[in-house]
Steps between C-alpha positions, in 0.01 A plus 500: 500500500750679605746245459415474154603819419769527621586101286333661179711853559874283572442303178368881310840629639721265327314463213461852408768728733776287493481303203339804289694800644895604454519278838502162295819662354619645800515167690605327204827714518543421840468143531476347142253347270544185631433589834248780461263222258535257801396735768175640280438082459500421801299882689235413223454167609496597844263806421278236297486267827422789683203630315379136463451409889360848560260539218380150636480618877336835341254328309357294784519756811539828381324536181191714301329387202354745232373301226475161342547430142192295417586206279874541574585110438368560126728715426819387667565257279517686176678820666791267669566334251585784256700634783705177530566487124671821538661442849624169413669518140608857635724379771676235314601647213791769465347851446720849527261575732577263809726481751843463404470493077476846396826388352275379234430804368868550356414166305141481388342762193126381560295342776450138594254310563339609820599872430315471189256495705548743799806647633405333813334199470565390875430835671136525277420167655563589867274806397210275300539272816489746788262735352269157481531422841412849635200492295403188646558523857376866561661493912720707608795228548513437118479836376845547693667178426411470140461869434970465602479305237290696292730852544814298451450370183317817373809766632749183448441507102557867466807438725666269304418668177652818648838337583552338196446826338738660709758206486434456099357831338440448107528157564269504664247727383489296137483172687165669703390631173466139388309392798226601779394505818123413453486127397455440095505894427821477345346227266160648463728847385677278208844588746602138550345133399355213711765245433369160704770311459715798659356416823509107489190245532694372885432895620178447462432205618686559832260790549172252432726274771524783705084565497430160549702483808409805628090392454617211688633603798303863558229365689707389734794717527310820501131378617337613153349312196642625170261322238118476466387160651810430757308611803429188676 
């Protein structure tokens, strides 16, 4: 278990104290952007490696369980998907709020699509996702790995919000006015408008791609059935 924290706390360290802090800007100064945005690529994906050989070691020999989540497989399916349809048309579209477009914000008057939305469409997925998976698993293994994942995305959205208001100021502030952080409160508030075609018909189908492939191959990438009836 050990190992696992110390995975979970490398990929926590460049998520939230170098990426998050005046060290992002600090190193960015000293190297480049360029350089700086290949070195964070390439320590997350070694922090991500990390975490994933350790939280399977941890799960198997050095590992508690607290609870189960009866009836877990019923409710994966609805719960994933939802996060998916956020994750998915989040990533591929241009938002202000992801890496390397807060450019954007010197061009746009009103959210987008996916920031009609939520500010963060891709982070509130990891959440929705992660939170899910702690739920359901209830050992001490997951609560670490997916509980990173879980902090990250939580401290990561009032990160970025925080830079770009630095970075932008009144810009910024009426472009936040216009949006929020909760999924559909902005709408629900009469702030901005569900506008479908904003986020394009192939968005969302990739994410029901997505689903379908990840229902596929669970059961025998991570040893667990996702939907009722798959158990053999």
């Amino acid at each position: 278990m050990f190992n696992l924290v110390a995975a979970a706390l490398s990929f926590i360290g460049l998520h939230l104290v170098v990426s998050g802090t005046g060290l992002r800007q600090m190193l960015i100064a000293g190297v480049g952007m360029g350089p700086y945005r290949a070195l964070f690529s390439v320590g997350s994906f070694a922090a991500l490696t990390w975490m994933s050989r350790a939280y399977s070691q941890a799960y198997l020999l050095d590992n508690s369980f607290y609870w189960t989540l009866p009836r877990a497989e019923h409710l994966a399916g609805p719960i994933m998907a939802f996060a998916l349809l956020l994750a998915v048309p989040g990533i591929t579209s241009r938002t202000p709020t992801a890496l390397g477009q807060k450019g954007m914000l010197l061009h746009v008057t009103e959210p987008h699509g996916m920031q009609r939305i939520t500010r963060h469409p891709f982070l509130w997925g990891v959440l929705i996702w992660s939170a899910f998976h702690m739920a359901a698993n209830g050992d001490a293994a997951s609560l670490v790995l997916f509980g990173t994942f879980f902090l990250v995305a939580v401290i990561g959205m009032r990160s970025i919000d925080a830079k770009r208001e630095r970075a932008f100021g009144e810009t910024w502030m009426r472009y936040r006015l216009q949006t929020s952080t909760i999924p559909f409160l902005a709408i629900a508030s009469g702030r901005t408008r569900f506008v479908f075609e904003e986020i394009g018909i192939w968005r969302v189908l990739l994410a029901v791609a997505v689903f379908c492939a990840l229902v596929a191959v669970h059961a025998l990438l991570f040893h667990a059935y996702p939907l009722p009836g798959m158990r053999p």
